[in-house]
C-alpha positions as CSV (number, residue, x, y, z in Angstrom):
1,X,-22.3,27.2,14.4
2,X,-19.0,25.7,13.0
3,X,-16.1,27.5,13.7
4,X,-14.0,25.4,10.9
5,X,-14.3,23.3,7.8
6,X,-12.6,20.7,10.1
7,X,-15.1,20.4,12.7
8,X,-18.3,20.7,10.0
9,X,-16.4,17.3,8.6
10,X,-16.2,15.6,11.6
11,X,-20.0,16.5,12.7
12,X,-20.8,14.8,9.3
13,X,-18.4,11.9,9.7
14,X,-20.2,11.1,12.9
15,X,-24.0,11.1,11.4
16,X,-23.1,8.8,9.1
17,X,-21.2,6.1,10.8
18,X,-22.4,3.8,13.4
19,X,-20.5,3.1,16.2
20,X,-20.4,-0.8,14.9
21,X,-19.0,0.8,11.9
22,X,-16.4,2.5,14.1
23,X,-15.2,-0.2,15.8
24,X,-14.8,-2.0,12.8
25,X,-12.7,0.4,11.0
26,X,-10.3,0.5,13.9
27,X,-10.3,-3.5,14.1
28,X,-9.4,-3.2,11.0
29,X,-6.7,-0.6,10.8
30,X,-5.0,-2.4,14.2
31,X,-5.2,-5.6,11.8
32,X,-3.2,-3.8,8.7
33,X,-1.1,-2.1,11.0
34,X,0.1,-5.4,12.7
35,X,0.4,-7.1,9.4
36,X,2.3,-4.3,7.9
37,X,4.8,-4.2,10.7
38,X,4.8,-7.8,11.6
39,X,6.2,-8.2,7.7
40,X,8.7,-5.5,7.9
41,X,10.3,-7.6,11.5
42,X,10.3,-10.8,9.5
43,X,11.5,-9.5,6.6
44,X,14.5,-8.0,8.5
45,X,14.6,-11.2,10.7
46,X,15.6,-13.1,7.4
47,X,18.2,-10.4,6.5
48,X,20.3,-11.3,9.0
């Protein structure tokens, strides 16, 4: 039925998350990523 351990994990991964639990991990993780790299450009910005 599964032709590799990777695609038994994502047909598991998606009966257990909700697409309102999808769409808030990837708010999140556009959040962190925009923190992470908004503090690296300031940091730098008060280097110079």
């Amino acid at each position: 039925m599964f032709e590799s351990l990777d695609d038994q994990m994502k047909h598991d991964a998606q009966e257990t998350t909700t697409p309102r639990e999808r769409v808030i991990k990837w708010v999140l993780t556009g959040i962190v990523a925009v923190l992470l790299f908004g503090g690296l450009y300031m940091g730098v910005r008060l280097l110079e």
